[in-house]
C-alpha positions in Angstrom: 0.0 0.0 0.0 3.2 2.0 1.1 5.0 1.8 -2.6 1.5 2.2 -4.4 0.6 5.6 -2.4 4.5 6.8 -3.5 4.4 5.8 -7.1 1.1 8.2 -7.2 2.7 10.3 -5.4 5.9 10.5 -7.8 3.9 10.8 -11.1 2.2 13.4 -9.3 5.5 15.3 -8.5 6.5 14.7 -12.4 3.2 16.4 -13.3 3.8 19.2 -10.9 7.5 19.7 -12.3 6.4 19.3 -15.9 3.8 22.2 -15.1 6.7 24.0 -13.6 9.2 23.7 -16.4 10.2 26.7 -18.3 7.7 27.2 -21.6 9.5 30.5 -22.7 9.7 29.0 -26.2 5.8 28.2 -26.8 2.6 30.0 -25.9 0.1 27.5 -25.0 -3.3 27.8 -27.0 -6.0 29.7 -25.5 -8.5 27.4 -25.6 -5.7 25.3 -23.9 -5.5 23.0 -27.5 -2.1 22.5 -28.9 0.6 24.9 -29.0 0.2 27.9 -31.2 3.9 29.0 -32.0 7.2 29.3 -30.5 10.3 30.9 -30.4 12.8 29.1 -33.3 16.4 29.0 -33.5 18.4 27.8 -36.3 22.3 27.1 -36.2 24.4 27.7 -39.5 27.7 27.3 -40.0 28.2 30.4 -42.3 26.5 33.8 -41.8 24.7 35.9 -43.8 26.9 37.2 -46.4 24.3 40.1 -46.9 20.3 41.2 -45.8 19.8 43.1 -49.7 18.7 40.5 -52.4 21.3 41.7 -54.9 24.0 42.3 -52.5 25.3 38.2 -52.3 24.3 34.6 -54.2 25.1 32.4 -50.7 23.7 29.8 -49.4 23.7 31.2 -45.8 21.7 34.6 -46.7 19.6 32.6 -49.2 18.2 31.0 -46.2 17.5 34.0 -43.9 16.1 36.1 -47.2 13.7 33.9 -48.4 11.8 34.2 -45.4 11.8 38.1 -45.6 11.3 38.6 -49.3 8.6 37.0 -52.0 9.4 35.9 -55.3 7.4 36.9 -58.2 7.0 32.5 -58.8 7.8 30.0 -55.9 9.3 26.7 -55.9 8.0 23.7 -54.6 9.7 20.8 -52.9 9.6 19.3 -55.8 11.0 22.3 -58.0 8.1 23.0 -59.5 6.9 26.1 -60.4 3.8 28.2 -58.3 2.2 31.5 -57.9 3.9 33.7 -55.6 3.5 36.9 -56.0 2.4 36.7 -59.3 -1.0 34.6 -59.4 -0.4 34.0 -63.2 2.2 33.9 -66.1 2.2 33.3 -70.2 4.4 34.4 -72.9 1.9 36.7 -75.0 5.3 37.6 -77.9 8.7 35.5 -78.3 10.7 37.7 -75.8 8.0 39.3 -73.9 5.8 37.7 -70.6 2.7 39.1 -68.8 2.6 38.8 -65.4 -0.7 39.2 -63.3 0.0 40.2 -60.0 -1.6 39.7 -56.6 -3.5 41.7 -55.5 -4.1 42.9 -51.3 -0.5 42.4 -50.5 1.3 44.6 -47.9 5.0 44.9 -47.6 6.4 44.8 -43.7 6.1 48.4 -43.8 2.7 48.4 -43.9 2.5 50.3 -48.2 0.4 48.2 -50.5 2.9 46.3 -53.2 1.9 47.0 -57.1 3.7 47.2 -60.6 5.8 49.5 -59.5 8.1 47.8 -56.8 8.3 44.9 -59.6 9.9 47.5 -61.7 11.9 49.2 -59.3 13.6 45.6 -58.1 14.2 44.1 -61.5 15.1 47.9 -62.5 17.7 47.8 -59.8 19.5 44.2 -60.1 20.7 45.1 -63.6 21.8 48.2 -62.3 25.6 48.5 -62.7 26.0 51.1 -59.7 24.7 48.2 -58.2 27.2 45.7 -59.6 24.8 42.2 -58.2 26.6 38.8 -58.3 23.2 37.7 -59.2 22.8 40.5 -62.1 23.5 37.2 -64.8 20.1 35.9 -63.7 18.7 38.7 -64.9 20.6 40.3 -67.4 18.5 39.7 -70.4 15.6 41.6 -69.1 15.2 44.5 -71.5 12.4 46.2 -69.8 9.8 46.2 -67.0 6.5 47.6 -68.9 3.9 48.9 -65.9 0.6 47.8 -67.4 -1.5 48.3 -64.3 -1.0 48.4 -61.0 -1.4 44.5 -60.6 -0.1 43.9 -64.0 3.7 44.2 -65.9 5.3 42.6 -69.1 8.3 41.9 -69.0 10.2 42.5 -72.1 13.9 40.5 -72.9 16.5 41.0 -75.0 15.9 37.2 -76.8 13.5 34.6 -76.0 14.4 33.1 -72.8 12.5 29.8 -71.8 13.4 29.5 -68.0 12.5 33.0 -67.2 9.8 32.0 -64.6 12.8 30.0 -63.2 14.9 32.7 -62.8 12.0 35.2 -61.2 11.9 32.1 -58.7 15.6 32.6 -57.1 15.8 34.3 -53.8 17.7 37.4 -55.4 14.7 37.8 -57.1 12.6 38.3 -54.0 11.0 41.9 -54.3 12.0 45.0 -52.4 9.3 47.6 -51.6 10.1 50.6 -54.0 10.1 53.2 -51.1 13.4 51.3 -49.5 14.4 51.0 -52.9 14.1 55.2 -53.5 15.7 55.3 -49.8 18.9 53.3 -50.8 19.4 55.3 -53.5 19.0 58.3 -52.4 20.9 57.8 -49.2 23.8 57.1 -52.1 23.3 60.2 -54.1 23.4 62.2 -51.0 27.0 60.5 -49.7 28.1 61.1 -52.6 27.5 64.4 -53.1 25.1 64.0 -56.5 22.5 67.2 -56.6 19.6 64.8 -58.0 16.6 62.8 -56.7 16.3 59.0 -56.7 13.6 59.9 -59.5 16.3 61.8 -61.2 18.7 59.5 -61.3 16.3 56.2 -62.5 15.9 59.0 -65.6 19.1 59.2 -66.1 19.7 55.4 -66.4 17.2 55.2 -68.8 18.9 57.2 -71.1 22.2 55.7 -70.3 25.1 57.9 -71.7 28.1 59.4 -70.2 26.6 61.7 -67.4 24.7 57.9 -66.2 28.2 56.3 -66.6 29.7 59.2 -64.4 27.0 59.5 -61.4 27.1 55.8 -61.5 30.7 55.2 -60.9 30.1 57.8 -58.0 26.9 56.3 -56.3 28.3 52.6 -56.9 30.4 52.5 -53.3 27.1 53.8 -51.3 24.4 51.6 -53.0 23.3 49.4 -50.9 24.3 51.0 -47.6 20.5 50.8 -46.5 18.8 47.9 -48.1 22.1 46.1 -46.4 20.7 46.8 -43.2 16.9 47.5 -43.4 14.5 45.2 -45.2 10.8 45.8 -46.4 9.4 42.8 -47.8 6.2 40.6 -48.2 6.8 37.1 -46.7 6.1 36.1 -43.1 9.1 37.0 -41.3 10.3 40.4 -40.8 13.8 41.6 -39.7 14.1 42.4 -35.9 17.5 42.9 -35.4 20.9 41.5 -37.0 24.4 41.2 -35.4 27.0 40.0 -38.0 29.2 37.0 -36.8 26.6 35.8 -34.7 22.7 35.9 -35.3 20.3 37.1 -37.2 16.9 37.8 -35.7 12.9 37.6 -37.6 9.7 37.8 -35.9 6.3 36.9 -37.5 4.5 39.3 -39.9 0.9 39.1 -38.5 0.2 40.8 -42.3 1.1 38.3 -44.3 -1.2 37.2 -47.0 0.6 35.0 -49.2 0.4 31.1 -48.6 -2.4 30.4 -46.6 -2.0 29.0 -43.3 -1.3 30.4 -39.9 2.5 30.2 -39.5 4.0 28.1 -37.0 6.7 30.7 -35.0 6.5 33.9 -33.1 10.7 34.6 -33.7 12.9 32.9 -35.7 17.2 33.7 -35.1 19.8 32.5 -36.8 22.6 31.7 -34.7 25.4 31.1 -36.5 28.1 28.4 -34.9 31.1 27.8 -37.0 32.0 24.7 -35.2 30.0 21.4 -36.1 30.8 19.6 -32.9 29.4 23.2 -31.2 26.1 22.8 -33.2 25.2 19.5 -32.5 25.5 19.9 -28.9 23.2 22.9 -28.9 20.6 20.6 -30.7 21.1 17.7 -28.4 20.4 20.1 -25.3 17.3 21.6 -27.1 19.6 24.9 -27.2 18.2 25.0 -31.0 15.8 23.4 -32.7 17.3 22.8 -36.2 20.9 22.8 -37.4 21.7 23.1 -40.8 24.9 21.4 -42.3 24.8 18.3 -40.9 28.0 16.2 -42.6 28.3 12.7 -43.2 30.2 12.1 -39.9 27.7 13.2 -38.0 24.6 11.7 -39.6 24.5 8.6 -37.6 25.0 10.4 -33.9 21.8 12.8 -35.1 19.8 10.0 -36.8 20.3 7.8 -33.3 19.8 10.6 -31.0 16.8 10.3 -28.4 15.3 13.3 -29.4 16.8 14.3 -32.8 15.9 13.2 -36.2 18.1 13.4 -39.5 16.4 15.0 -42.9 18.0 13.9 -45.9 17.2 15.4 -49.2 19.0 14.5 -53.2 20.1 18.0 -54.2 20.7 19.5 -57.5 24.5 20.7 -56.2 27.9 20.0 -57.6 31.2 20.1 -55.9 34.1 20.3 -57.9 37.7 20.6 -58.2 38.7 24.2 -60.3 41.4 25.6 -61.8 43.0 29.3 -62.3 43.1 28.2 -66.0 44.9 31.9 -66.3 47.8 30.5 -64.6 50.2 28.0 -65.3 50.8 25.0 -65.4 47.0 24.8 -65.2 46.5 27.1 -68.5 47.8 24.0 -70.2 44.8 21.4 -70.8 46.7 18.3 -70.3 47.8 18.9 -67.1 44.0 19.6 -66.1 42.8 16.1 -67.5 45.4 14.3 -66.1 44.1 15.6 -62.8 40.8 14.9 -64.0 42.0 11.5 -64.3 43.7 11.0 -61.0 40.8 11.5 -59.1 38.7 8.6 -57.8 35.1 10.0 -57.4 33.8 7.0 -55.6 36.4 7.0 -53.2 35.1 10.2 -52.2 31.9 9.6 -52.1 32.8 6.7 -49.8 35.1 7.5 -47.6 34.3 11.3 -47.5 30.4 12.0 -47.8 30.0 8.4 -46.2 28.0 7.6 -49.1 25.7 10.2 -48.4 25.9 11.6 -52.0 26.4 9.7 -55.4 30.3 10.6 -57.8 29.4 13.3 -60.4 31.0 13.1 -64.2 28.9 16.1 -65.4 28.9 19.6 -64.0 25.4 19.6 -62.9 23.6 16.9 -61.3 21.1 14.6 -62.6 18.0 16.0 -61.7 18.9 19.4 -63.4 17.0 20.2 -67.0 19.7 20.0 -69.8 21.7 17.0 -68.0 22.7 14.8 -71.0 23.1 11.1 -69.9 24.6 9.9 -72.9 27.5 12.0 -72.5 30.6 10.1 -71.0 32.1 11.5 -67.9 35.5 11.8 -66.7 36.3 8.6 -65.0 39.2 7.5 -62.8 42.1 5.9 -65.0 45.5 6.8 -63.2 47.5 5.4 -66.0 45.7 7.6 -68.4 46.5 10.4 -65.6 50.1 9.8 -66.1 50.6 9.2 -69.8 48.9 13.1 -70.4 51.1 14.6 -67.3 53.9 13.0 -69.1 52.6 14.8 -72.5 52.5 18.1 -70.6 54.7 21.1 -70.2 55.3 19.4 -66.5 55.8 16.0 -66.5 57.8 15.7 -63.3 55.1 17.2 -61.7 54.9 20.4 -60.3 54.0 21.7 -56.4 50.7 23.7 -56.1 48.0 25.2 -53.2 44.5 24.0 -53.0 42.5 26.6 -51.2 39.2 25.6 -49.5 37.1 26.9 -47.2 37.1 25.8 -42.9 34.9 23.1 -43.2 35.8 19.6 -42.5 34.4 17.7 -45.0 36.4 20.5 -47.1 39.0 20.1 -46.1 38.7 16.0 -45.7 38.1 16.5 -49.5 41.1 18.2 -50.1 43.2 16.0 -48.2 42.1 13.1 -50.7 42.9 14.8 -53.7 46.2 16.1 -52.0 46.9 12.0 -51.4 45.9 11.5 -55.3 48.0 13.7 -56.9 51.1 12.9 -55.2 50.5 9.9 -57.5 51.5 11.9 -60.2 54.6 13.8 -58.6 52.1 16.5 -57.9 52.8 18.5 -54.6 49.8 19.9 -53.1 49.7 22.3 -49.7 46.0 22.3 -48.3 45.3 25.8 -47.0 42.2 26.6 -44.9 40.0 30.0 -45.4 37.2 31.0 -43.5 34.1 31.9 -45.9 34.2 35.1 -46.6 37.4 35.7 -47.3 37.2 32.1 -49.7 35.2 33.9 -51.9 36.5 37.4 -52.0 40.0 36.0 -52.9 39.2 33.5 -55.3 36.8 36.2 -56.9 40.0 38.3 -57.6 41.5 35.3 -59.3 43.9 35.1 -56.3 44.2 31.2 -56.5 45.5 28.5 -58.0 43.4 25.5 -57.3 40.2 25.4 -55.6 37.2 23.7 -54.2 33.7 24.7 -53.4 30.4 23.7 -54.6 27.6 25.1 -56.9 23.9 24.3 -56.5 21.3 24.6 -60.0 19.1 26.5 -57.6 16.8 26.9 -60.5 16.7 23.4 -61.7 17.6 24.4 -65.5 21.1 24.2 -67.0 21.4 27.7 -67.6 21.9 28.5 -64.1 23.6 25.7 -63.2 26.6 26.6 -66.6 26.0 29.8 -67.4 27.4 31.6 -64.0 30.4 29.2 -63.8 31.7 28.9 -67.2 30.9 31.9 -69.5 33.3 34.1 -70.1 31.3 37.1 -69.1 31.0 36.0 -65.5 35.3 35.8 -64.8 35.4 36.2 -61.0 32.9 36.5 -58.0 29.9 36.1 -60.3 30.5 32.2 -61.2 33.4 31.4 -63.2 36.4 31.2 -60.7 38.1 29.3 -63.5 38.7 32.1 -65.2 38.2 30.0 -68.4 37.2 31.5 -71.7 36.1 29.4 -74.6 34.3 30.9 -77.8 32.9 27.7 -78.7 31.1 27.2 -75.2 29.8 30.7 -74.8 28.1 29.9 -78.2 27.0 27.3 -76.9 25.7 28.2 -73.5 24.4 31.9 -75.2 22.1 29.5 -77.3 21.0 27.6 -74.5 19.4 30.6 -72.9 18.0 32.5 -76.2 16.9 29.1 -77.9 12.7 29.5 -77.7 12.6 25.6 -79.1 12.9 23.3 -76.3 14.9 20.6 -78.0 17.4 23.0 -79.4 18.0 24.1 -75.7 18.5 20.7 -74.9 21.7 20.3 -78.0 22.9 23.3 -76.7 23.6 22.1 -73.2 24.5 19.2 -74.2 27.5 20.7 -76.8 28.6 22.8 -73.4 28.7 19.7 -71.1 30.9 18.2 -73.7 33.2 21.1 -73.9 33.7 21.1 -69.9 34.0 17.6 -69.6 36.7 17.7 -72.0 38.6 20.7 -71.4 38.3 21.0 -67.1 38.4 24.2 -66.3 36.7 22.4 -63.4 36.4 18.6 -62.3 33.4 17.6 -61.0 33.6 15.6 -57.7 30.3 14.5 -55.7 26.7 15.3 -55.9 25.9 15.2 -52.3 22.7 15.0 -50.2 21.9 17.8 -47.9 20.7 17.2 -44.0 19.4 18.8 -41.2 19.1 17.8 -38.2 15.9 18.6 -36.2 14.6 18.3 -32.5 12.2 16.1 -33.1 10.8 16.4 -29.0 9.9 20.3 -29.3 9.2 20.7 -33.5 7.2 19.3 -36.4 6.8 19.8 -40.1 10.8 20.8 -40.8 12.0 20.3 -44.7 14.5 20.8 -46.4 14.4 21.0 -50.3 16.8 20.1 -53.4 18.5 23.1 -53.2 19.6 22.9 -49.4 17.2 25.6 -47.5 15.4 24.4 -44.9 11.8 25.1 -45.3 9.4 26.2 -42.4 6.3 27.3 -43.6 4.5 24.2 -42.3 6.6 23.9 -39.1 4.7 23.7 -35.5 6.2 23.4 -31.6 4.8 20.6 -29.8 
C-alpha cells in the first residue's frame, strides 16, 4: 500500500514539475488545445553574407532572405513552379511575358505592393551602380512595362524559356520601392550627386556618359540601406541582426501569401562555426534545427533520443577548379590528367559516407539540360600519367588547393592532395574562413580550388552559365577564369533558344566542352541534412536546393 501511495505520489511530482518547467519557447493555445507558435532557432555554420537580395548569391543569406522577401514565382519541394506573388504567367510575344499580380498584398512596412516595386527591383539588379553577383540571372531583361497596378510585361533581349525560373531565385525576392528610393538616395546624397532617386532612374534610362559618371560615384554607397533594413512581403520580418553571430525575424501578422497560420513567433539565426558546437546545442534543445549536418555526423543525429536526421538529393555539384589563367594549369593536359587522377567513388565513400552519389557532369542529374549519354570523366591513373607526361610538367609540379574551414572541405582536399602525389604533384592544403574564400578566389587570387555550386533553378542555364561563360570571370561564377568561344556559343544558345529541344543540343555541346577541357572537375553530388529536435518541432524540410523550409513547421 506503502509503494503504491509513493508511485502516485511521484507521477504526481512529475506532473507538478512538468507544469513548472520553463515554456518560454511556446505559448500555450487559449482554448488550452495545442501549441500555437514558438520561439525558433536555427544554427548555421556560415552567416549571412548580406540582408539586400542583390548584394550576395550564398547559401547562408539565401536562407535568412527567403523568409523576408517573396518571389514573383515560388518553388515547390519538388521544383516545380507556383504562384507567388504573381498569381499568373504566359508568354503573349517571343521575348515578352505578362505577369498578373496579386493583389491585397502589404510589404512589412505596412504600403500596399503593385507594378511598380516589380519595376523598381528588377530595375535595380541590372543596375551596374549596383554591380549584383546575381545581375547574370537577370541580365536579359530589357524592360519592365507597368501595365497596371497589378499587371507588368516583362520584355527580354531574346527569347528566354526559363524565365519564370529565374524570377523564382531568392535574389529575385521583391523589395518595396520606397526602401528602394531610400537606398538610392541615401547614395546620391553620400556622394554628393545634386539629383533625386527619380532623377537618377531617368538618367539610367537614357544611359550615356553623365549615367556612366554618377554611377561610378553612387556605386560605393548603394546598398548601404537595403544592407541593413529590409521591407518585404513574406512572413518573417527583420528584428535585429548582429554580424558573426545571429540574425533575428519575428512573424508578420500581415502576411497574405500562402495560406496557413505560421507556426513561430521569432525565428534567429545563430550562426556556430563549429559542427561539434552545433550538435550539442541541438542535443540540449539549445536549438531546434541545425543546418549542415555532414556525413560524420549523420549517424550520432539519426540515433539521438530526441533528434531526427532529414536527408534530401540536391541538385549541387562540388568540384575541383582551376585558375586556368595560370600556369601550369593554363595548359589542358595537365588539367585532365588531374581529372583522371581522381577517384570519385572514393570520395563519395570514404568522404560523404555515401551520403551523396560521384558526379562526371557539371550539374547533377535532376537538373533540366543534364545529358546522360554524354561520357564523364572517370578515374584511369595510368591515363593520368601518360597526359602529365605529355604536358609542359611532366615531373610534376608543387601547387596550393585553397578551401574553405569546413571539414568535409577540407577532408576532401586532403584526398585529392593523397591522389596527386601519385602523379609527382605536390599539393599544400590551406584553410580560409568563408568570406574571405570567396572574396579572394573572386580576384583570381588562387590557383586550385574547391567549393560547390547548387542549379538552384533546376535548369542548366543557371547551373553553366554563371560558372563557365566568359562574361562572368570572377565573383559572379566562373572562378576558373576560363574562356572558350565555342562554349559561350554554346551556352548563349541555350538561354536565347525558344525551341525546347534546341535548348537541350545546346547544353549538351557545353557539357561536352567542360567535360573535356576542365576548367573544373566535377567531384560529388551530395545529399543535404538537417538535423531537427524532433521532442519540441514538427513539419521541418528541407528542399533540393539545401534551405530548410518552415512554412509548415509547429512546436509541440
Amino acid at each position: 500500500m506503502n509503494k503504491y501511495i509513493l508511485l502516485m505520489m511521484t507521477g504526481v511530482l512529475a506532473l507538478v514539475l512538468s507544469a513548472c518547467a520553463d515554456d518560454s519557447n511556446v505559448e500555450e493555445a487559449a482554448d488550452g488545445g495545442e501549441a500555437a507558435a514558438g520561439d525558433l532557432v536555427i544554427a548555421m555554420q556560415d552567416d549571412v553574407v548580406s540582408i539586400d537580395p542583390h548584394g550576395s548569391n550564398d547559401t547562408a543569406s539565401a536562407q535568412v532572405r527567403m523568409n523576408i522577401y517573396e518571389t514573383l514565382v515560388n518553388q515547390t519541394m519538388e521544383m516545380e513552379l507556383t504562384a507567388g506573388l504573381a498569381e499568373e504567367w504566359e508568354t503573349i510575344e517571343d521575348d515578352v511575358w505578362n505577369f498578373q499580380l496579386r493583389e491585397g498584398t502589404t510589404f512589412h512596412s505596412g504600403e500596399g505592393f503593385t507594378a511598380e516595386d516589380v519595376k523598381a527591383t528588377l530595375d535595380r539588379v541590372n543596375d551596374e551602380a549596383v554591380a549584383s553577383e546575381a545581375a547574370f540571372l537577370f541580365e536579359m531583361i530589357e524592360e519592365v512595362e507597368i501595365v497596371g497596378d497589378y499587371e507588368v510585361n516583362i520584355h527580354t533581349e531574346f527569347p528566354f524559356a526559363p524565365l519564370p525560373s529565374h524570377l523564382a531565385h531568392n535574389t529575385g525576392g521583391i523589395i518595396s520601392k520606397s526602401l528602394i528610393d531610400e537606398d538610392y538616395q541615401n547614395a546620391l546624397d553620400e556622394a554628393g550627386v545634386d539629383m533625386t532617386a527619380d532623377e537618377y532612374y531617368e538618367l539610367r534610362e537614357g544611359g550615356g556618359d553623365e549615367y556612366e559618371e554618377v554611377m561610378d560615384q553612387i556605386s560605393e554607397h548603394v546598398g548601404s540601406v537595403i544592407g541593413s533594413e529590409t521591407d518585404g512581403t513574406n512572413h518573417a520580418m527583420l528584428e535585429e541582426r548582429n554580424p558573426g553571430q545571429e540574425t533575428v525575424l519575428t512573424k508578420f501578422e500581415d502576411f497574405q501569401g500562402e495560406s496557413g497560420e505560421r507556426g513561430f513567433d521569432t525565428v534567429t539565426f545563430r550562426v556556430i562555426p563549429e559542427s561539434g558546437a552545433r550538435l550539442a546545442e541541438l542535443e540540449t534543445g539549445g536549438v531546434q534545427i541545425v543546418r549542415d549536418i555532414d556525413s560524420a555526423n549523420a549517424d550520432r543525429v539519426e540515433s539521438g533520443e530526441n533528434t531526427e536526421l532529414l536527408e534530401q538529393e540536391s541538385s549541387r555539384t562540388d568540384y575541383l577548379g582551376f585558375n586556368t589563367e595560370k600556369a601550369p594549369f593554363d595548359d589542358v593536359r595537365v588539367r585532365q590528367a588531374i581529372a583522371y587522377a581522381i577517384d570519385r567513388d572514393m570520395i563519395v565513400e570514404g568522404v560523404f559516407d555515401n551520403m551523396g552519389i560521384a558526379a562526371t557532369h557539371p550539374i547533377a542529374p535532376d537538373v533540366w539540360g543534364y545529358d546522360d549519354s554524354l561520357d564523364g570523366r572517370e578515374y584511369d591513373l595510368d591515363r593520368a600519367k601518360e597526359l602529365l607526361a605529355e604536358s609542359d610538367h611532366p615531373d610534376g609540379f608543387s601547387t596550393e588547393l585553397w578551401v574553405r574551414d569546413d571539414q568535409m572541405n577540407v577532408d576532401t582536399a586532403l584526398y585529392i592532395q593523397e591522389s596527386l602525389a601519385e602523379l609527382g604533384i605536390e599539393v599544400s592544403v590551406e584553410q580560409l574562413e568563408w568570406g574571405t574564400f570567396l572574396e579572394r578566389t573572386g580576384q583570381g587570387d588562387h590557383e586550385m580550388f574547391a567549393m560547390g555550386w547548387t542549379t538552384v533553378t533546376g535548369d542548366a542555364d543557371n547551373g553553366l552559365y554563371a560558372l563557365y561563360h566568359s562574361e562572368n570571370k570572377g565573383a559572379t561564377g566562373n572562378r576558373s577564369f576560363y574562356s572558350n568561344d565555342e562554349l559561350d556559343a554554346a551556352l548563349d544558345a541555350g538561354r536565347s533558344e525558344a525551341d525546347e529541344g534546341d535548348r537541350a543540343d545546346a547544353y549538351s555541346a557545353a557539357q561536352e566542352i567542360i567535360i573535356e577541357e576542365a576548367p573544373t572537375v566535377s567531384l560529388v553530388h551530395p545529399n543535404f541534412a538537417v538535423g531537427v529536435d524532433a521532442s519540441q518541432v514538427d513539419g521541418v524540410a528541407i528542399d533540393p536546393i539545401g534551405l530548410v523550409r518552415i512554412e509548415n513547421l509547429t512546436f509541440k
